[in-house]
matplotlib code that plots the C-alpha trace (Angstrom):
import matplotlib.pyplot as plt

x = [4.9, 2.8, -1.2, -3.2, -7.3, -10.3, -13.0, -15.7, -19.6, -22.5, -22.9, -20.1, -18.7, -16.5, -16.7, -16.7, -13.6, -12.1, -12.8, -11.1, -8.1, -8.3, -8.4, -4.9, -4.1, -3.9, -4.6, -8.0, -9.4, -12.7, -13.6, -17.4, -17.2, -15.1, -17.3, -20.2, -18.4, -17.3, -20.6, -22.6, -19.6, -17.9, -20.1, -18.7, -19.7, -23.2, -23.5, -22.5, -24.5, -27.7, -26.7, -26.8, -29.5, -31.5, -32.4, -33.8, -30.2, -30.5, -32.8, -32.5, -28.8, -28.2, -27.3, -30.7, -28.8, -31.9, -32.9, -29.6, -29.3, -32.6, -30.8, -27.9, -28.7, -30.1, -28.4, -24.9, -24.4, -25.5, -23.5, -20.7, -21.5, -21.8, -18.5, -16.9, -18.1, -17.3, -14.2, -11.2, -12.2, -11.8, -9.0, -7.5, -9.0, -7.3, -3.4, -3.8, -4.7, -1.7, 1.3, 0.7, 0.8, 3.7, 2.9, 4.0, 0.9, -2.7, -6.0, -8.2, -11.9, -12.6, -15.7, -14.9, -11.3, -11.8, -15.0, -12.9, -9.7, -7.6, -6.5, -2.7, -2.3, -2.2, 0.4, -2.0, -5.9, -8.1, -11.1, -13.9, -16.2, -19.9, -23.0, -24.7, -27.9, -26.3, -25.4, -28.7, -30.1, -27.0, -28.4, -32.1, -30.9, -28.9, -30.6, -34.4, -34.3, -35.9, -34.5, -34.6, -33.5, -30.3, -30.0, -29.9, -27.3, -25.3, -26.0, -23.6, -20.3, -18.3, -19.1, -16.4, -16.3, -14.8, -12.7, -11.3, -8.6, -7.1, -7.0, -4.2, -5.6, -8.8, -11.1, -14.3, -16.4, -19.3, -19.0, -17.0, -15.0, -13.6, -13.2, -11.5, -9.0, -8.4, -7.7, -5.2, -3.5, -3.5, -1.8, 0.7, 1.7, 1.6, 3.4, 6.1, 6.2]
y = [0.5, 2.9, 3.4, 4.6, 6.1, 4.2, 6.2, 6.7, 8.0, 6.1, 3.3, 3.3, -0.5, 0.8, -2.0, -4.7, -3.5, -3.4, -7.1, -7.7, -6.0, -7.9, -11.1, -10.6, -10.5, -6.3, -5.8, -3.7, -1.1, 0.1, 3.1, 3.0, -0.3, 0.7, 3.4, 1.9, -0.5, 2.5, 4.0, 0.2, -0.5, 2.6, 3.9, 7.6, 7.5, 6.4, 9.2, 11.8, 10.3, 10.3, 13.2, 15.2, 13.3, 12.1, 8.2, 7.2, 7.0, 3.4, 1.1, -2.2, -1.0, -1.2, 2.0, 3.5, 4.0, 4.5, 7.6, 9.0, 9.4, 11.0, 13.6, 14.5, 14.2, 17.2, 19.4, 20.3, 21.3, 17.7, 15.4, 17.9, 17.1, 12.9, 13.6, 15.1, 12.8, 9.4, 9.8, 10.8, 7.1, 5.4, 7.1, 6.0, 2.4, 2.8, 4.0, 1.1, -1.3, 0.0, -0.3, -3.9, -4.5, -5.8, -5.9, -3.3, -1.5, -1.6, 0.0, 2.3, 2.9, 6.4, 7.4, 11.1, 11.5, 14.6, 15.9, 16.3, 17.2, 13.8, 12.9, 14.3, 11.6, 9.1, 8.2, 8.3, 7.8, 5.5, 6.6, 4.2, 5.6, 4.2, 6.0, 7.4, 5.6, 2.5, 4.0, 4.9, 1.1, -0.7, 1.1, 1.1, -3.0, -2.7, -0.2, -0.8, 2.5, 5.4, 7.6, 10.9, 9.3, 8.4, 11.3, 13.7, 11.9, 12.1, 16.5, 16.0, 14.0, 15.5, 15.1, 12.5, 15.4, 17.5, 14.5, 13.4, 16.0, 15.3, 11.7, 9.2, 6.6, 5.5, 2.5, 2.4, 0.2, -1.0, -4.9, -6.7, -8.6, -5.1, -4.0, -6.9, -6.8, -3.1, -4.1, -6.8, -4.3, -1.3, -4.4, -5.5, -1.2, -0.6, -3.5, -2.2, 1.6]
z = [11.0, 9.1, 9.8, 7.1, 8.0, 5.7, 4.9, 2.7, 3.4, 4.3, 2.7, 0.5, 1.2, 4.0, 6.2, 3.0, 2.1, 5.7, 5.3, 2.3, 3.6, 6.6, 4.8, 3.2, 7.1, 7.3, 11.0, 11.3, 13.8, 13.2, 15.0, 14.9, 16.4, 18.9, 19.7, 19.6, 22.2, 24.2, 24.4, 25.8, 28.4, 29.5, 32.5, 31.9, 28.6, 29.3, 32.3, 29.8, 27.1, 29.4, 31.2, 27.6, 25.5, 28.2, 29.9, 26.3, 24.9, 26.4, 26.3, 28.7, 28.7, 25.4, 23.4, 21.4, 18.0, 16.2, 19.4, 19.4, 15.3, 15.4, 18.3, 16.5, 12.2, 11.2, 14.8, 14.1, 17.8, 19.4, 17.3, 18.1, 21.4, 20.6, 19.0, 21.5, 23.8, 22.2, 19.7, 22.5, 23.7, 20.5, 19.8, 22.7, 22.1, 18.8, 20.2, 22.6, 20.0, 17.3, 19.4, 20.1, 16.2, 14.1, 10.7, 7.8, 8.3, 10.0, 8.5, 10.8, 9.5, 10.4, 8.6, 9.8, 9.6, 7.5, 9.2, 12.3, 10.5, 11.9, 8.4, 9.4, 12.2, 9.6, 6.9, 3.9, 3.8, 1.3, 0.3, -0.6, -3.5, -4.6, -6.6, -3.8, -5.5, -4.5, -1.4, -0.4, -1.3, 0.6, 3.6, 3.2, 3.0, 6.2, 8.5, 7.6, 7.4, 5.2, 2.2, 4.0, 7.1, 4.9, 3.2, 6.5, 8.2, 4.4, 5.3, 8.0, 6.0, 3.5, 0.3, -2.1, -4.4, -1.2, 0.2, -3.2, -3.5, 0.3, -0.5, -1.1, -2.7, -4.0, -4.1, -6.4, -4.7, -7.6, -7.4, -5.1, -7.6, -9.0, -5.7, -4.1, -7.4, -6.0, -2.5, -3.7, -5.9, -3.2, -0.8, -2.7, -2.9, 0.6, 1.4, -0.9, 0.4]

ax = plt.figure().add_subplot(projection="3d")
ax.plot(x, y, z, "-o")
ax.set_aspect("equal")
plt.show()
């Protein structure tokens, strides 16, 4: 069973298309989630969480994502730190999760496959494409969130210009019926390879 790595910046449709692929009934991991998961319920993570951002990290037990962005975007050293941290347990989650599959292939969204050089663990990797104007509005939309606020933690991902060339295949994602003719299309090739 092959395993192919989704990825695309902030705000480029990454999780829309995840659901498009999972809709054709392409088993789907998404590390963030996982993560994210990791970083409310495992009690080691939280320790080391706390123990290196400090007690607001969490607030009524729940993980402070707004705090903890504000930490690492814009300080190269702590979200080295966050990563190291958090991504050996959801790629764990994720080994865990793959060998119980039995499909052709499954789709892992890993925004920072390149950022931390993973890509080779996978068997190809889609990247997800969008104007970053649209980018930028999606996640105003979805974070309530500020311009610069976006545009700091975009500082810390690769650029599509720089990912483009160490990537497989491609999706443009500017409206969803294009893009959901693109998944089927990209499907019906992987199914085939």
């Amino acid at each position: 069973m092959k395993h192919y790595a989704l990825t695309g910046g902030i705000g480029s449709g990454k999780s829309t298309v995840l659901s498009m692929f999972e809709d054709l009934g392409v088993p789907t991991f998404a590390a963030d989630e996982s993560a994210k998961h990791a970083m409310e319920h495992d009690a080691v993570l939280r320790d080391k969480i706390i123990a290196t951002f400090g007690a607001a990290s969490y607030n009524k037990g729940k993980l402070n994502r707004l705090f903890i962005a504000d930490q690492v975007f814009g300080n190269d050293e702590k979200l080295s730190q966050l990563n190291a941290i958090v991504h050996p347990a959801a790629r764990e989650a994720y080994i865990n999760w793959h060998k119980q599959q039995d499909t052709p292939y499954t789709l892992y969204e890993f925004p920072l496959v390149f950022e931390l050089g993973e890509q080779d663990r996978f068997d190809g990797v889609i990247l997800v494409v969008s104007p970053e104007s649209q980018r930028i509005e999606r996640v105003q939309i979805r974070d309530n969130t500020t311009e610069q606020s976006i545009r700091n933690r975009m500082l810390h991902q690769w650029s599509d210009e720089k990912k483009i060339p160490l990537t497989n295949m491609i999706i443009q994602n500017n409206s969803l019926d294009e893009t959901n003719l693109q998944v089927a299309k990209l499907h019906q090739q992987l199914l085939q390879s």
